[in-house]
N, C-alpha and C positions, 0 to 999 in steps of 0.2 A: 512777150511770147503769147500770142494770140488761143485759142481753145484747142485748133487741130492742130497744133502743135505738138503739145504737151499728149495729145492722145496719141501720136505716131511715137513722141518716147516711151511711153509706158508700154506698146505694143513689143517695141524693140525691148525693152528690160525685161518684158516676161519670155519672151523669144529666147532670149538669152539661154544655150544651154546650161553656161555654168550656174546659175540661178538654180534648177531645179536640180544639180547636183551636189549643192549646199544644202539643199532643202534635206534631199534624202539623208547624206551623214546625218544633222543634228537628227531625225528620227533615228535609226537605228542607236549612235549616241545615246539616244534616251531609255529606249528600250534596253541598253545592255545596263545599264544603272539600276532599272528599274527588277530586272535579275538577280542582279549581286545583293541587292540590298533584302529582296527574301531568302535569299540562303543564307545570309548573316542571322535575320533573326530564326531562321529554322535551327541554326548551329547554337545560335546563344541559348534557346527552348532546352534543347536536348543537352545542353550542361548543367542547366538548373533542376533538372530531372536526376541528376547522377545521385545515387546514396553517398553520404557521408558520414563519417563517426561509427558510432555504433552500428548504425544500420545497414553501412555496407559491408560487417561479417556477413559471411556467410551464417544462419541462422542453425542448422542441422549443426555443426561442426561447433559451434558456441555450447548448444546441447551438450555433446560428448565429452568437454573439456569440462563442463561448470560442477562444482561439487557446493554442496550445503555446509555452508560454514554452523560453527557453534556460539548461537549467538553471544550467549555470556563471554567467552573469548573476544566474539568481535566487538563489543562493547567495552571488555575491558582497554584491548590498544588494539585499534583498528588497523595501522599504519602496515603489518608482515603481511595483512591480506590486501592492500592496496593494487588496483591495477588489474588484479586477478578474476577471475570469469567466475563467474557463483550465482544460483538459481535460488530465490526464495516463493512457496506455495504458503498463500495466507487470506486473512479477510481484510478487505478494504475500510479502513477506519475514518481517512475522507479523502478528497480527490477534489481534485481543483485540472483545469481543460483550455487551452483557449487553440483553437486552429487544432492542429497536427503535434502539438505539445501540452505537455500535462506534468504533473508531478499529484505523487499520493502518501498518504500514510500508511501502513501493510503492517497487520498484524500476524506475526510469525510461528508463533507457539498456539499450538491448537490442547486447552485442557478440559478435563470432563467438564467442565459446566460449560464451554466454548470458549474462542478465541480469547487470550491474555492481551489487557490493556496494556504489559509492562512490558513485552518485547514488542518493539515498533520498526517498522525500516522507511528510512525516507525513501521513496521512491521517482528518478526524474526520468519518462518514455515523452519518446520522439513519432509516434505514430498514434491518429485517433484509439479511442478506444470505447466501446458501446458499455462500459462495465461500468457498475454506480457504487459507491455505497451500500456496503453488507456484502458483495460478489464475492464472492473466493476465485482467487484467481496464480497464475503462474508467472513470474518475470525471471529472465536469464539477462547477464548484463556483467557488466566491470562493476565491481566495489570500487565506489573513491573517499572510501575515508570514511567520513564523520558528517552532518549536519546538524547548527545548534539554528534552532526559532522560536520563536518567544509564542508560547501558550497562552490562552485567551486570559488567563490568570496574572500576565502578565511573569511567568518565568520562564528563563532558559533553559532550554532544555536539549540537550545532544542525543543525537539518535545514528549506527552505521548507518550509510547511503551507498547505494548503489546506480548508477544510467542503464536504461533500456531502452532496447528498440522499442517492442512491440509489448503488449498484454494480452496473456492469452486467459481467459472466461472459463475456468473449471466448467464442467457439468454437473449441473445438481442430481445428486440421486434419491433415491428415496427409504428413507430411515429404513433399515433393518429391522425387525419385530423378534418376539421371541416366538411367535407363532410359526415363523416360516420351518423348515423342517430337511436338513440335511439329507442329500440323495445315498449318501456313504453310510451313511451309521442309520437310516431310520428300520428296522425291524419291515421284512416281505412277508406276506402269505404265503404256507407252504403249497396253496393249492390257488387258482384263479375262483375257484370253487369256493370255498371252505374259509367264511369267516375268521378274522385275526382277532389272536385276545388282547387285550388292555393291558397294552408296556408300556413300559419308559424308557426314557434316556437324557444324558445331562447335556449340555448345548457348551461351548467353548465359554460362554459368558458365564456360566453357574445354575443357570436355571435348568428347570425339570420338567421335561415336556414332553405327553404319551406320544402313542404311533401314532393318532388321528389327528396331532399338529395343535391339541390343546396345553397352555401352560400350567403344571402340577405345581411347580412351585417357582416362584420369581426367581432372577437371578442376587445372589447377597450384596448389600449395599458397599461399596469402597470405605476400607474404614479413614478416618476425617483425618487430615493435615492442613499443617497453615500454607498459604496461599496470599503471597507478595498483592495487594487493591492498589494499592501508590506511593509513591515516592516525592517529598515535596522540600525543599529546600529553598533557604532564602538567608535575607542581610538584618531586613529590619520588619515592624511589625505588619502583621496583615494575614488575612482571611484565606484557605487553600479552598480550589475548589471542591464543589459535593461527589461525596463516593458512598456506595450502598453495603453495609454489609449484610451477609448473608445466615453468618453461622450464630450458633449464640453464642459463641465469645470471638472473642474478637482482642490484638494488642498492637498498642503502637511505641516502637522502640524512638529514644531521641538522642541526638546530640545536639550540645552549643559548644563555643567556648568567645570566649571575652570578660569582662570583669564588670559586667551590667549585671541587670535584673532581665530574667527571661522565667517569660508566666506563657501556659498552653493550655488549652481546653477545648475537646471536642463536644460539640453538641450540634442537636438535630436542625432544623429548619426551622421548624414551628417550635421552637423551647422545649417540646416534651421531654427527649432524652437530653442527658448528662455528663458526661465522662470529664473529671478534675486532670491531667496530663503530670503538668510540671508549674513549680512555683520555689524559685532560687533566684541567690544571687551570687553571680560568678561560673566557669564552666562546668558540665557535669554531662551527665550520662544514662540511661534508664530503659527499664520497657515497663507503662502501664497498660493492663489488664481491663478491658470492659465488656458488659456481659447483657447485652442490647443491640438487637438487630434495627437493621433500618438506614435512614439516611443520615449523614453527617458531614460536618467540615468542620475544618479545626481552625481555632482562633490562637493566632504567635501573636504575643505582648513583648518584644525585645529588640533591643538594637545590637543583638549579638548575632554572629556565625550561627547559622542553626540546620538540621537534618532532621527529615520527620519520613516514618516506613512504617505505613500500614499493613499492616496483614488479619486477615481473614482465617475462620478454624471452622471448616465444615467438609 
């Protein structure tokens, strides 16, 4: 088949009308693939968007239901409040974050001297959160139970837990004075004219403070109780970590029980203070007395069951 040949078929095959109505289906063919296939991932986007678990309550309505458990209660068996919706307000003891998930430690008991290291709530929220370390902050959420993790000290330790959505950032306010000066009880001039004389009056806290908003006399100090520092328990011998005390006495109650020898002894960092504990063999039972502030940890010498509960007197 010679050149002009083959050039009068190819004429004829594009000629051809069914040629170009082959042509057209496979484009629109493509085109309609090329549709469905963005709506699919438009549709799969917007599932992965939906709230779930905690987060899709509704948040107002979680409010109205959640009550403040007692924690000693929830620590003793946690299991009757399981499930149930409960809000804890405290300070963040530490917090850990990676993406849109976190989990924290939340200290719950707020006492005069600040936040108690001995009620703790495990915390696990499902939405970032801008809050650090020291924040006081709010979570609403289901109690599920219990959490036990092992302390840099290397013990177990159980704590109630709770899941939340979100964390809500208290507002800081600014300390109260004894200067500032009630709009209800502070003594008026009988005249806009006519100088006020030099009164007093006592403030909700105990103190003594004239009309002009100066302090006459402080408010009385709280008188001292003991005050739970930590709680340490373990099998065999080893070092708890350091706690400060504040007051000048200070006791630590113990138990063991096994049929070993079990020796105890708090002292300070640098050797300066002292405190002798316990020193038997076989189980027993005690609270010793020590009367030195500062920092300390206590040394267990036993391969026995052992319970050790600091407390603080100031």
């Amino acid at each position: 088949m010679d050149t002009q040949e083959i050039s009068k078929k190819k004429r004829e095959f594009y000629n051809n009308p069914w040629f170009w109505i082959i042509v057209a289906l496979v484009i629109v063919v493509a085109i309609s693939a090329s549709n469905n296939s963005g709506s699919s991932a438009t549709s799969s986007t917007g599932t992965q968007n939906t709230p779930t678990g905690i987060c899709a309550a509704d948040p107002q309505a979680l409010k109205k239901e959640a009550f403040v458990p007692d924690y000693k209660q929830l620590v003793k068996d946690p299991s009757p409040s399981q499930g149930t919706v409960a809000t804890f307000t405290g300070q963040i003891v530490q917090i850990e974050q990676s993406g849109n998930e976190g989990i924290m430690r939340l200290s719950v008991t707020k006492e005069s001297y600040g936040w108690s290291l001995s009620d703790i709530v495990y915390v696990t929220y499902h939405q970032a959160t801008n809050a650090v370390q020291g924040d006081v902050v709010s979570v609403t959420g289901k109690l599920t139970g219990s959490q036990t993790y092992t302390s840099q000290a290397n013990f177990q330790i159980t704590i109630p837990s709770i899941d939340v959505c979100t964390v809500d950032t208290q507002p800081t306010t600014p300390a109260q004075t004894t200067t500032s000066k009630p709009k209800t009880t502070a003594p008026a001039p009988s005249t806009p004219s006519t100088p006020t004389s030099q009164q007093t009056y006592t403030t909700p806290s105990g103190a003594t403070v004239n009309n002009s908003g100066g302090v006459v006399t402080p408010p009385p100090a709280p008188p001292a109780s003991w005050h739970t520092v930590q709680t340490f328990s373990g099998q065999t011998q080893k070092n708890t970590p350091q706690f400060t005390i504040q007051g000048s006495q200070w006791r630590i109650t113990w138990q063991e029980t096994g049929d070993g020898y079990f020796g105890a002894n708090a002292q300070s960092p640098d050797g300066s203070n002292y405190c002798s504990i316990a020193n038997l063999v076989g189980p027993g039972s005690d609270s010793t007395y020590c009367y030195t502030s500062g920092a300390y940890y206590v040394s267990v010498n036993t391969a026995n069951s052992w319970t050790i509960t600091v407390e603080d007197y100031y």
